[in-house]
TIVO-2410 file (N, C-alpha, C; in nm, 3 decimals):
# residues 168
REC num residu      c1      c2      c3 atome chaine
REC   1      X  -0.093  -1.165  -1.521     N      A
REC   1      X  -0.001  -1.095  -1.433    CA      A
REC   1      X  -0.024  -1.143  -1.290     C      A
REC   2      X   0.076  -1.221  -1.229     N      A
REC   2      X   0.093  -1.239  -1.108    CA      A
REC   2      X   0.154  -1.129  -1.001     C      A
REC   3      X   0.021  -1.111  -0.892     N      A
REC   3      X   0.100  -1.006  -0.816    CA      A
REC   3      X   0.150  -1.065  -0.643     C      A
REC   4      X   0.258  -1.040  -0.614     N      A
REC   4      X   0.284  -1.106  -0.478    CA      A
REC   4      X   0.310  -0.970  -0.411     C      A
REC   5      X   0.300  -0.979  -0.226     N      A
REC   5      X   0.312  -0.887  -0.185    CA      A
REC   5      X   0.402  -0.891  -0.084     C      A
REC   6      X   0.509  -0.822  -0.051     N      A
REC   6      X   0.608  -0.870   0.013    CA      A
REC   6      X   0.602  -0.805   0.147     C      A
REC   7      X   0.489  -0.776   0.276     N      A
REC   7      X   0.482  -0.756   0.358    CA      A
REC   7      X   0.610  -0.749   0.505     C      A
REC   8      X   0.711  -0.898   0.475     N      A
REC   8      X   0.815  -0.867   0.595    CA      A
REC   8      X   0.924  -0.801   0.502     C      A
REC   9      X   0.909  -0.752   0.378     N      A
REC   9      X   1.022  -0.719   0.340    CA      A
REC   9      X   0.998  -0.532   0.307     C      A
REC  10      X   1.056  -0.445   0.398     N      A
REC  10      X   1.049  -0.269   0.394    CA      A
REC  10      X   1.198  -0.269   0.392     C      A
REC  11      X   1.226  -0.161   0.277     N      A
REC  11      X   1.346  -0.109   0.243    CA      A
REC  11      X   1.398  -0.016   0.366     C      A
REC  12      X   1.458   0.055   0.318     N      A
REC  12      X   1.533   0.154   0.435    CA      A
REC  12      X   1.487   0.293   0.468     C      A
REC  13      X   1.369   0.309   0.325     N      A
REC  13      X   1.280   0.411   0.330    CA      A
REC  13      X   1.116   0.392   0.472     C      A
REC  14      X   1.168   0.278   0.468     N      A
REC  14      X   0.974   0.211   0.515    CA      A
REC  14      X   0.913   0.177   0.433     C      A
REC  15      X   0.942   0.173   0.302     N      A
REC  15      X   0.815   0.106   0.217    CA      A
REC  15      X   0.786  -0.038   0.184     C      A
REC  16      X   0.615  -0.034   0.193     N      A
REC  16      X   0.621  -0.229   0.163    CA      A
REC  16      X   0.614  -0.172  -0.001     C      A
REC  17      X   0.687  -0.288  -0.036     N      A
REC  17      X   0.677  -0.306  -0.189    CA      A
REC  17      X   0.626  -0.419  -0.248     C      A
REC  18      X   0.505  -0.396  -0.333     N      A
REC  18      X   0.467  -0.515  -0.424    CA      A
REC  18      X   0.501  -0.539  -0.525     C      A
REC  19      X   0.539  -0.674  -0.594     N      A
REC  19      X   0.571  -0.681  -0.743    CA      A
REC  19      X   0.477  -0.741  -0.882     C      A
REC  20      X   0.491  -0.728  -0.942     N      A
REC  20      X   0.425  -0.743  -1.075    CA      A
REC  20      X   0.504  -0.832  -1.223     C      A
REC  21      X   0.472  -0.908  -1.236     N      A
REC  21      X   0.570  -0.990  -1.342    CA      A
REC  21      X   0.477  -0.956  -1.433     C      A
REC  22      X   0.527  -0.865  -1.541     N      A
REC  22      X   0.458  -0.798  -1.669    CA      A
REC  22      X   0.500  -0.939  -1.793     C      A
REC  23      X   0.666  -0.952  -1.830     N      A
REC  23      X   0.615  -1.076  -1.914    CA      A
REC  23      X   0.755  -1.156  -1.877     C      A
REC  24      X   0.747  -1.291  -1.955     N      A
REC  24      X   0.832  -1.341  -1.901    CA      A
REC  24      X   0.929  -1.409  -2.048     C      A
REC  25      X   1.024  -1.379  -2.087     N      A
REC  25      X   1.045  -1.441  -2.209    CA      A
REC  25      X   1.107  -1.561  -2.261     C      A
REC  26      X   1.137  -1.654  -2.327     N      A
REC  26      X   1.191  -1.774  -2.327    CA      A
REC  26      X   1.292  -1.771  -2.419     C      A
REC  27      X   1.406  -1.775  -2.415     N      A
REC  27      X   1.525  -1.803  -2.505    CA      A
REC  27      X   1.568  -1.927  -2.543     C      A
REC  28      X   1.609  -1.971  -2.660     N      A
REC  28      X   1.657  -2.080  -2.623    CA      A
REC  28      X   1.772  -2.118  -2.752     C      A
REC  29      X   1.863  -2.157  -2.701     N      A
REC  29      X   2.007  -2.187  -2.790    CA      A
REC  29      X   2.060  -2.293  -2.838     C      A
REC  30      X   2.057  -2.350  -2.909     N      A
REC  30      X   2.131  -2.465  -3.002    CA      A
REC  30      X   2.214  -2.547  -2.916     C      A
REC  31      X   2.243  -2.644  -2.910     N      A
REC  31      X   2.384  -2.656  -2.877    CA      A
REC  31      X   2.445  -2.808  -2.874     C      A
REC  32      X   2.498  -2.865  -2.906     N      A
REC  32      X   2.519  -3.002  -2.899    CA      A
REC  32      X   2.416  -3.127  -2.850     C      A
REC  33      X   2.404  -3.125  -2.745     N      A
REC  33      X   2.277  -3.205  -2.769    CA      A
REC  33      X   2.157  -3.173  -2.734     C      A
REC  34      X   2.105  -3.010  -2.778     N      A
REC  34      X   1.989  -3.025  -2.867    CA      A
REC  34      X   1.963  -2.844  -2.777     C      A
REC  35      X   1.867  -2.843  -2.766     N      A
REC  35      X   1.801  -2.684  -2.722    CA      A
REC  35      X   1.844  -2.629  -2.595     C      A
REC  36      X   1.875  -2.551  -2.515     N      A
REC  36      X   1.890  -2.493  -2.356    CA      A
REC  36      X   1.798  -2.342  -2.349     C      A
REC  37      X   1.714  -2.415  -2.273     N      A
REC  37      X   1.629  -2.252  -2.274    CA      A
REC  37      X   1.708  -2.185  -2.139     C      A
REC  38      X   1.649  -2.044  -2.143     N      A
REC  38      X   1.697  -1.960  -2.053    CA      A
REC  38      X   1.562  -1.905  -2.047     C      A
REC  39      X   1.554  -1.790  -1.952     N      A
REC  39      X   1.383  -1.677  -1.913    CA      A
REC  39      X   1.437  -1.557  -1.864     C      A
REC  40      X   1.401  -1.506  -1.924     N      A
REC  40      X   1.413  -1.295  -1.827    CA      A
REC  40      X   1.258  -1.253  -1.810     C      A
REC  41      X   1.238  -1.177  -1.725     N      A
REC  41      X   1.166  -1.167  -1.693    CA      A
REC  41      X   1.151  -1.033  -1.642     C      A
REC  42      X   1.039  -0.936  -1.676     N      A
REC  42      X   0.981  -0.781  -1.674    CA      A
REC  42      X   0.921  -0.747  -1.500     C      A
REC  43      X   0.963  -0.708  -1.432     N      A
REC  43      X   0.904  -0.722  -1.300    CA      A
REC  43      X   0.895  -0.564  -1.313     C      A
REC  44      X   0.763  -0.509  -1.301     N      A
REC  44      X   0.775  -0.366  -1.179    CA      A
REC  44      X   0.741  -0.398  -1.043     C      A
REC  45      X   0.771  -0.271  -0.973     N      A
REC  45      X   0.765  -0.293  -0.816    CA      A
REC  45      X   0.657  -0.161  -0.809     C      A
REC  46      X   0.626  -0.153  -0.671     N      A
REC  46      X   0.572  -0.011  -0.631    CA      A
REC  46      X   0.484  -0.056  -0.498     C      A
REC  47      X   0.510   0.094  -0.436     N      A
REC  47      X   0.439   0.083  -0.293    CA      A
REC  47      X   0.249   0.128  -0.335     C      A
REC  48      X   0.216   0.183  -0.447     N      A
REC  48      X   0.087   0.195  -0.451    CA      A
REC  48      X   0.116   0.321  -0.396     C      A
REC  49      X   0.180   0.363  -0.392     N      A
REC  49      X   0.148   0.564  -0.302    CA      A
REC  49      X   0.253   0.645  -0.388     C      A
REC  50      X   0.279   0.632  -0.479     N      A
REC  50      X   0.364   0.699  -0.575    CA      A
REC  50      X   0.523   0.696  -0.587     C      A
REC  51      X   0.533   0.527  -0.552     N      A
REC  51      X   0.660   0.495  -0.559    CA      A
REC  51      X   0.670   0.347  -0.656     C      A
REC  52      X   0.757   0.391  -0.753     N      A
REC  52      X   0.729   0.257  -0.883    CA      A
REC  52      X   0.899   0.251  -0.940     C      A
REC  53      X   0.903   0.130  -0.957     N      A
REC  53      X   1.010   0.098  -1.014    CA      A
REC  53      X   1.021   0.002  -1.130     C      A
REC  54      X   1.083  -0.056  -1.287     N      A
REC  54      X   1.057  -0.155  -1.321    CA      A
REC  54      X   1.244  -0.223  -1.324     C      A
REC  55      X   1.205  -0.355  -1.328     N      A
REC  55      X   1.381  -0.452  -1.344    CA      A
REC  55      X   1.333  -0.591  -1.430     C      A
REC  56      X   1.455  -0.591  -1.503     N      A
REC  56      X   1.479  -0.729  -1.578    CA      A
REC  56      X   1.584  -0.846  -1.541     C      A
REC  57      X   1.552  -0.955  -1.528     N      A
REC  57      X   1.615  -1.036  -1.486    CA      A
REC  57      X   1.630  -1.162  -1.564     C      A
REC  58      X   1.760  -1.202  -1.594     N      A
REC  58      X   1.751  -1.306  -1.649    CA      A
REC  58      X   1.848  -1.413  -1.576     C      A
REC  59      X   1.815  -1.620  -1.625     N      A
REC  59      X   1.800  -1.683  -1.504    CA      A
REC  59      X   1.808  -1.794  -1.637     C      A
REC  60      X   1.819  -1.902  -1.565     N      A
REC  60      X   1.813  -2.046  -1.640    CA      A
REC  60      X   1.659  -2.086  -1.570     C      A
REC  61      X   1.601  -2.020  -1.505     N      A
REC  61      X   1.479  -2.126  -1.431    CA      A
REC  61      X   1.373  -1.983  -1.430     C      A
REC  62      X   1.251  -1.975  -1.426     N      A
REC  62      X   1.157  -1.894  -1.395    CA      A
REC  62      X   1.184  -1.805  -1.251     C      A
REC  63      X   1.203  -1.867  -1.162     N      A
REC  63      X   1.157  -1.802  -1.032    CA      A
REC  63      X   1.272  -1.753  -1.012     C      A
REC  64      X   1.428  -1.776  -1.044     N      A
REC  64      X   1.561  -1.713  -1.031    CA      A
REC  64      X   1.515  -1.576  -1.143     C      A
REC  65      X   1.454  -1.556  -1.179     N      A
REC  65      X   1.508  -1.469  -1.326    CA      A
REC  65      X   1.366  -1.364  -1.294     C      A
REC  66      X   1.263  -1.412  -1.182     N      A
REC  66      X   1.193  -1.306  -1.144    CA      A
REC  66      X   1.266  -1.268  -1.006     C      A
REC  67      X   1.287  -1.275  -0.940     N      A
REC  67      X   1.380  -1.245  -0.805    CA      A
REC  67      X   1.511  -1.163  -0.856     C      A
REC  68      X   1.569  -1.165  -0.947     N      A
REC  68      X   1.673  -1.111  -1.011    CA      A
REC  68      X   1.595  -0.960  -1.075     C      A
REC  69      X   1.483  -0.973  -1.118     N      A
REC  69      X   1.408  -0.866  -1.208    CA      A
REC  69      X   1.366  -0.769  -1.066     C      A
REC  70      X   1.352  -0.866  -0.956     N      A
REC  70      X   1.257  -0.734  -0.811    CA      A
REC  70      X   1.396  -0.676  -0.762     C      A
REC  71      X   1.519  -0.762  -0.762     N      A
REC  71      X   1.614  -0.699  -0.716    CA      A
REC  71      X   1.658  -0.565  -0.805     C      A
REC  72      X   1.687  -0.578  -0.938     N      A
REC  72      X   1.711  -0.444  -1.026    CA      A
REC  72      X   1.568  -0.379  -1.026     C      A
REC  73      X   1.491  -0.381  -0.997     N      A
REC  73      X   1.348  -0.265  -0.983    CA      A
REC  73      X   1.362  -0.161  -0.889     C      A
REC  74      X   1.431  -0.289  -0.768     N      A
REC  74      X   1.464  -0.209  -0.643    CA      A
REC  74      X   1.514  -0.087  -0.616     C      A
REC  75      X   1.592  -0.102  -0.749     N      A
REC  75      X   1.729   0.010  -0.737    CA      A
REC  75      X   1.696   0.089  -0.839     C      A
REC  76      X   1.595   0.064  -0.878     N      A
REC  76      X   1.527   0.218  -0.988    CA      A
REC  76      X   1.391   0.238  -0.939     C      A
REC  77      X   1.369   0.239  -0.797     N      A
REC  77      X   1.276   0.272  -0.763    CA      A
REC  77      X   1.275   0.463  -0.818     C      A
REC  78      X   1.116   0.521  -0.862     N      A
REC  78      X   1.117   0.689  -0.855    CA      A
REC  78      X   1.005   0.695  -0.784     C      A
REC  79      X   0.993   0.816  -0.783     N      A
REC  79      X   0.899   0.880  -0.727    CA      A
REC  79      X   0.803   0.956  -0.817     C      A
REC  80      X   0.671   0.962  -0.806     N      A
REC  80      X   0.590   0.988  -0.961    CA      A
REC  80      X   0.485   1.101  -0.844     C      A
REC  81      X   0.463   1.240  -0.860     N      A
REC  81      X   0.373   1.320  -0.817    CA      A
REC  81      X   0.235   1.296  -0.848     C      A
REC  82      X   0.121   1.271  -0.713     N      A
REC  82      X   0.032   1.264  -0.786    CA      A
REC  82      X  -0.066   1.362  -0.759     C      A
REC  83      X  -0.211   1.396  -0.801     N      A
REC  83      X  -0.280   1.497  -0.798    CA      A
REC  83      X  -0.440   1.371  -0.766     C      A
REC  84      X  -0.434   1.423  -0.612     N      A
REC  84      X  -0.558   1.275  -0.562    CA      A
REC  84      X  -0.521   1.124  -0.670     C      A
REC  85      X  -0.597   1.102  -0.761     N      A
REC  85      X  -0.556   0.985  -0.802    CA      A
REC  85      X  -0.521   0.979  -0.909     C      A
REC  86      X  -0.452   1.073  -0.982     N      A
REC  86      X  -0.451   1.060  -1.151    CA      A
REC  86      X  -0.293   1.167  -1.107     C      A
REC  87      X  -0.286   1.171  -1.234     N      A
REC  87      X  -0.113   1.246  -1.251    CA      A
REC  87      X  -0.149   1.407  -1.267     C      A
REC  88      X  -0.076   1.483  -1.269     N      A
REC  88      X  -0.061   1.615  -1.253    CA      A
REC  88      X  -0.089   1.709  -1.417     C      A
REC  89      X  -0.049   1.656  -1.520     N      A
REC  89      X  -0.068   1.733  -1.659    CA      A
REC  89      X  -0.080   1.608  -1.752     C      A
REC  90      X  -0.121   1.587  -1.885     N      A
REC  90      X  -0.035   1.559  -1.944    CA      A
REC  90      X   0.064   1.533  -2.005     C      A
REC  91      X   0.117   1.381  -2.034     N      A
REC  91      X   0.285   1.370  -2.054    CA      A
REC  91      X   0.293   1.284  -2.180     C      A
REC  92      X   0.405   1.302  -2.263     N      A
REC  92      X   0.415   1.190  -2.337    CA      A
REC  92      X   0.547   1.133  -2.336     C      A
REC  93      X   0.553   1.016  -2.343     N      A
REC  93      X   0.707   0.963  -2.268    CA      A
REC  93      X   0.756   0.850  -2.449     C      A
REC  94      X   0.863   0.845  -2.431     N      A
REC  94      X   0.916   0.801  -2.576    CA      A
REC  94      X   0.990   0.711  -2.545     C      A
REC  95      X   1.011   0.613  -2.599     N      A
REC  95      X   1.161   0.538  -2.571    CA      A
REC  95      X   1.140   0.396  -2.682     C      A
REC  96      X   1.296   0.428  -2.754     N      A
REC  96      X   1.314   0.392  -2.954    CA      A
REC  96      X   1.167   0.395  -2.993     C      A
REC  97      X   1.116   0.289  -3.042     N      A
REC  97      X   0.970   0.366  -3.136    CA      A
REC  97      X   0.861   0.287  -3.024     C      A
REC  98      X   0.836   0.340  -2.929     N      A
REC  98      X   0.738   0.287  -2.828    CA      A
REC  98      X   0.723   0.408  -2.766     C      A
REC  99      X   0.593   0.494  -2.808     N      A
REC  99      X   0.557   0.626  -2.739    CA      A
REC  99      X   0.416   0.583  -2.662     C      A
REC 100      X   0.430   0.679  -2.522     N      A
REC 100      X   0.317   0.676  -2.451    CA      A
REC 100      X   0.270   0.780  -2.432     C      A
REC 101      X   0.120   0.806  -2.468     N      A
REC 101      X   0.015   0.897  -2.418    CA      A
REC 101      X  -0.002   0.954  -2.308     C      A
REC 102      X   0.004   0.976  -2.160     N      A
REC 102      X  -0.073   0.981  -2.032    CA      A
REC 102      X  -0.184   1.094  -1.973     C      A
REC 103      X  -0.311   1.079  -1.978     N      A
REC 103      X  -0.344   1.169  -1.950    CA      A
REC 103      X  -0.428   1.188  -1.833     C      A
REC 104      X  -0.464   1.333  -1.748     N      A
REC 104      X  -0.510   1.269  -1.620    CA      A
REC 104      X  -0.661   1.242  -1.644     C      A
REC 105      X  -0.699   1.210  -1.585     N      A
REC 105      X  -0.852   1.169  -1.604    CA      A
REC 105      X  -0.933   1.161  -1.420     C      A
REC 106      X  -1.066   1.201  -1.472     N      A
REC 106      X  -1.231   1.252  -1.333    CA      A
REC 106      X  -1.175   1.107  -1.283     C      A
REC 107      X  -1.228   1.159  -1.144     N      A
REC 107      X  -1.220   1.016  -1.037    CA      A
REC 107      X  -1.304   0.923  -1.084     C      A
REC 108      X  -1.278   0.807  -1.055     N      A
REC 108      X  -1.386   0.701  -1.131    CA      A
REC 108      X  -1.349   0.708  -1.280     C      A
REC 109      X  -1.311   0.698  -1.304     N      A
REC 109      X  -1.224   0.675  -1.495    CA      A
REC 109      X  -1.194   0.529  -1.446     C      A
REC 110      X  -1.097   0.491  -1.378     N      A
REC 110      X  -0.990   0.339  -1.376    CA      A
REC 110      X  -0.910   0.403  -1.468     C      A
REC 111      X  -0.818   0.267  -1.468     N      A
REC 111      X  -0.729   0.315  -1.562    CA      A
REC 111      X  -0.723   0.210  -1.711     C      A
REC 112      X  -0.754   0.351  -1.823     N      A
REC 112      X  -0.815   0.293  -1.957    CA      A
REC 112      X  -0.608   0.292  -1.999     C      A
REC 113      X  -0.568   0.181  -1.939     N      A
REC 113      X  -0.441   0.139  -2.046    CA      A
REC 113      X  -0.422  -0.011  -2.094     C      A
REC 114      X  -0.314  -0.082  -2.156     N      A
REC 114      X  -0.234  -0.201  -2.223    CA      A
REC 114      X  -0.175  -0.277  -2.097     C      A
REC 115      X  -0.178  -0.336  -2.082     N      A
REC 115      X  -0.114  -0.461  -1.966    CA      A
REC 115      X   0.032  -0.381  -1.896     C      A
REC 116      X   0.114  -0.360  -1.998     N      A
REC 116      X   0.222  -0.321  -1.936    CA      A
REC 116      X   0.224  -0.177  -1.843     C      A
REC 117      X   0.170  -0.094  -1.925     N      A
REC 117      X   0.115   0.060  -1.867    CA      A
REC 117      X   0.034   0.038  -1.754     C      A
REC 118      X  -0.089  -0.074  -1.795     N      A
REC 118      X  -0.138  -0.077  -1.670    CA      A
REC 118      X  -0.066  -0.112  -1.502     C      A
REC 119      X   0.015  -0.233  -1.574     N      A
REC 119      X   0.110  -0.260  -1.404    CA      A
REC 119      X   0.169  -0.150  -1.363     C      A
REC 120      X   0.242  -0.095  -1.426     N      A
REC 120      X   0.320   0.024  -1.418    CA      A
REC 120      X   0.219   0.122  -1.330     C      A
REC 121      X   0.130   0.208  -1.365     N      A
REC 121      X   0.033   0.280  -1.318    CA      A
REC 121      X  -0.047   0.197  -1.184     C      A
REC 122      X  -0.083   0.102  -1.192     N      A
REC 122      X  -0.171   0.093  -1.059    CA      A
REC 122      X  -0.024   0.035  -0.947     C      A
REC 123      X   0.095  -0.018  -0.982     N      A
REC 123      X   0.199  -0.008  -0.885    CA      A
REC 123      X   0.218   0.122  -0.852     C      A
REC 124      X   0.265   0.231  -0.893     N      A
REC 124      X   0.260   0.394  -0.848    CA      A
REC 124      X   0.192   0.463  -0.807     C      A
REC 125      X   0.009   0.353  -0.833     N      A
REC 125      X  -0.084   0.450  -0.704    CA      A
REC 125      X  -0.167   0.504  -0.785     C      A
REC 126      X  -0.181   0.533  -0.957     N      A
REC 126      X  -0.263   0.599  -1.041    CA      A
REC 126      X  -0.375   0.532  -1.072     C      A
REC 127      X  -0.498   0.572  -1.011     N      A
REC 127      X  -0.623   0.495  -1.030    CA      A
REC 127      X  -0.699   0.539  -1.159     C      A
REC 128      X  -0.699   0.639  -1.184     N      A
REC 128      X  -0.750   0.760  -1.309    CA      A
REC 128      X  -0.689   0.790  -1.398     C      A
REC 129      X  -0.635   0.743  -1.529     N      A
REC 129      X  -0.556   0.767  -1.590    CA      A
REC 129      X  -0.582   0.720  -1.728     C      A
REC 130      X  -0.595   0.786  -1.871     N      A
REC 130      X  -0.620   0.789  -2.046    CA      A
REC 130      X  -0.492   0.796  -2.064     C      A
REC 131      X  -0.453   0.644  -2.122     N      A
REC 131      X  -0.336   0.630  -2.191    CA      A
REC 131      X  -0.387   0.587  -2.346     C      A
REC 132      X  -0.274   0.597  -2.422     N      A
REC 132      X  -0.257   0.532  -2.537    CA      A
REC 132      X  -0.118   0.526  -2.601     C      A
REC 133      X  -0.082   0.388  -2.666     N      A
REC 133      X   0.074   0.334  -2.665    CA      A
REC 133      X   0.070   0.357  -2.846     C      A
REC 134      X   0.213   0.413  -2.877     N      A
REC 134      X   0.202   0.407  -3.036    CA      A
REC 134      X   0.342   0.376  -3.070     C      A
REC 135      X   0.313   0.334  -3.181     N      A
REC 135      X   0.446   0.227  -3.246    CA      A
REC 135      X   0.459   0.114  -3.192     C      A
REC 136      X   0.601   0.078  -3.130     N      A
REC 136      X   0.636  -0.034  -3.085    CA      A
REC 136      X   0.511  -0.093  -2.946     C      A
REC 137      X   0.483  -0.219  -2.980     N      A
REC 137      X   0.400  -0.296  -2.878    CA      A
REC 137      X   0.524  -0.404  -2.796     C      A
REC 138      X   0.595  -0.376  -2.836     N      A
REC 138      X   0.732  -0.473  -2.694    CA      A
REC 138      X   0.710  -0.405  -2.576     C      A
REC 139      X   0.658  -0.505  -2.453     N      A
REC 139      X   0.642  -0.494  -2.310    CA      A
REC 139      X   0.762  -0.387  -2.222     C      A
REC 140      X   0.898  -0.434  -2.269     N      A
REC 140      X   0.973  -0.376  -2.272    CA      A
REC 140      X   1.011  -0.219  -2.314     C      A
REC 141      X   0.975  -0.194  -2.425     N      A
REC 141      X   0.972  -0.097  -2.470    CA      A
REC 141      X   0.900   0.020  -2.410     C      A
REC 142      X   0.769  -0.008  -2.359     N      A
REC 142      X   0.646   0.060  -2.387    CA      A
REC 142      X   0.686   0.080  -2.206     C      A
REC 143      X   0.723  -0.005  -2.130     N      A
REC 143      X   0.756   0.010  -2.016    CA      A
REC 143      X   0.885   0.078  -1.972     C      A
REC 144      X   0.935   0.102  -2.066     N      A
REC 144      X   1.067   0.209  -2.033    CA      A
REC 144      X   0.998   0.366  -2.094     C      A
REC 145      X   0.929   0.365  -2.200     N      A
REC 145      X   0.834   0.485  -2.236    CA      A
REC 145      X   0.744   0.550  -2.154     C      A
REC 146      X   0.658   0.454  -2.078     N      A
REC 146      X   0.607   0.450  -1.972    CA      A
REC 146      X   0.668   0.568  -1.836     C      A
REC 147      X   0.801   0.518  -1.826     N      A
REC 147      X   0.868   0.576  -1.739    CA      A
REC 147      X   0.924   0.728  -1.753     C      A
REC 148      X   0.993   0.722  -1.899     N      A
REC 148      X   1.040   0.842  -1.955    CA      A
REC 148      X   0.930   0.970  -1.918     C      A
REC 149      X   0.750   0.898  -1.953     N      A
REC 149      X   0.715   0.999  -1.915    CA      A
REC 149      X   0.656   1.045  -1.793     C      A
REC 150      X   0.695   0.954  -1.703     N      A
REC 150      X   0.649   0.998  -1.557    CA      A
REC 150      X   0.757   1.063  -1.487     C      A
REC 151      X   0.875   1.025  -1.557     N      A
REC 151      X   0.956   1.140  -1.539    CA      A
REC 151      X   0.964   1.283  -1.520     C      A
REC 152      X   0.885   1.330  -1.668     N      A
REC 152      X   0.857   1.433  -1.719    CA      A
REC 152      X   0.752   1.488  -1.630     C      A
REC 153      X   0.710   1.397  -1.527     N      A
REC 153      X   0.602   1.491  -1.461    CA      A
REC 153      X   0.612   1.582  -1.382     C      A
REC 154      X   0.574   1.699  -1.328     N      A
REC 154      X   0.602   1.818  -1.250    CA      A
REC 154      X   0.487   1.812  -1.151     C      A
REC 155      X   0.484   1.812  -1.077     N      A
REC 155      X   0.369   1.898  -0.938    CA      A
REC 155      X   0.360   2.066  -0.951     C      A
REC 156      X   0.268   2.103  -0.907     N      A
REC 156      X   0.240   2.191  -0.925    CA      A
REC 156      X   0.342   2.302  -0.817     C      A
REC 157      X   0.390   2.244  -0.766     N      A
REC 157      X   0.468   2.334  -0.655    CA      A
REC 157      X   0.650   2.349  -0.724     C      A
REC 158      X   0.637   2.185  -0.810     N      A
REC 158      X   0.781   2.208  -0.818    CA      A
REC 158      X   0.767   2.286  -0.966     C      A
REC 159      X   0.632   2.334  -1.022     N      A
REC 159      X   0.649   2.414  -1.123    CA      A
REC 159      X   0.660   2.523  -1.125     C      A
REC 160      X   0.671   2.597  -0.993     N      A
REC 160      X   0.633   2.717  -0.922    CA      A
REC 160      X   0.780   2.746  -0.873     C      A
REC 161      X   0.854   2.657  -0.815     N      A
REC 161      X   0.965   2.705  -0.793    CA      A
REC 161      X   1.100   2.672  -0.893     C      A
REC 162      X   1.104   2.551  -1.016     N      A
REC 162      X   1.133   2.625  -1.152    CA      A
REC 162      X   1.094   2.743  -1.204     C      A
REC 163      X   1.017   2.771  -1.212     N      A
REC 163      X   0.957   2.907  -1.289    CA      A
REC 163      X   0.989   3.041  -1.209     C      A
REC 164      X   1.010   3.017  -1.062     N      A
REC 164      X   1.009   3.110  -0.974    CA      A
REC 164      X   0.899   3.197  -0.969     C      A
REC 165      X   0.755   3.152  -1.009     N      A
REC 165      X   0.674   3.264  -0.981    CA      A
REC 165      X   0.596   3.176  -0.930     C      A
REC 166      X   0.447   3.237  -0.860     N      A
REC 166      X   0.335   3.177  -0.842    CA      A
REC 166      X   0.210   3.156  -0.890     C      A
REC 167      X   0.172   3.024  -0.942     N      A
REC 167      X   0.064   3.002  -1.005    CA      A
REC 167      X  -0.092   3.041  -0.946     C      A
REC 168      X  -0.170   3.030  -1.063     N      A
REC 168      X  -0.305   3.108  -0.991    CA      A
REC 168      X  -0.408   2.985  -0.938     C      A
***
């Protein structure tokens, strides 16, 4: 995993954003005289302070088809609550047969995850964190599961004013 850091480039929020090329895939098609590959490519983004995004890009050349993947990340940047350095409850996030574990974990843990979970998590800022991935092992997969369940995450404040009462 190559990480670059894009220092003159802050969105409209202020954030620097770094990227992450999780995998990169190779296609390639038949065709009269003889093979044409193509590449897409898995990029997450994230400021490291609880802002993560992932995008896919595809390209006839490597470096078009990761620049294409930071541009769609861009635009699914979220926002993930955190609790000091680990996540707020346990979550489990799903997506087709690629389920993820997340759980928070004592300072000094690191983070015990799979390549893809891992980019994902240390781009959003989660230093402390017990994952485990079941079923599907596609990068893809497990990285949209990934997301589903950071979705699902709540802070403790915004559980307080769903619920309308106050926690102890």
């Amino acid at each position: 995993m190559k990480s670059r850091k894009y220092t003159d480039f802050v969105d409209a929020e202020g954030l620097v954003i770094e990227d992450t090329v999780v995998k990169i895939n190779r296609c390639a098609t038949v065709v009269k005289g003889g093979r044409r590959f193509s590449f897409s490519a898995l990029v997450i983004v994230g400021n490291g302070n609880g802002v993560v995004g992932w995008g896919f890009g595809k390209a006839n050349e490597v470096p078009p088809s990761v620049e294409k993947g930071v541009k769609d990340a861009r635009k699914r940047l979220v926002r993930v609550p955190l609790v000091g350095t680990t996540i707020p409850h346990q979550v489990f996030g799903t997506y087709g047969s690629a389920r993820v574990l997340m759980m928070p974990a004592r300072p000094g843990t690191g983070v015990i995850a799979g390549a893809a979970v891992r980019a994902v998590c240390e781009k959003a800022g989660i230093h402390d964190i017990l994952t485990k991935s079941y079923g599907s092992n596609n990068p893809i997969n497990v990285v949209k599961a990934t997301f589903d369940g950071l979705a699902m995450l709540r802070s403790r404040k915004q559980s307080e004013d769903l619920r309308g009462v106050s926690l102890p």
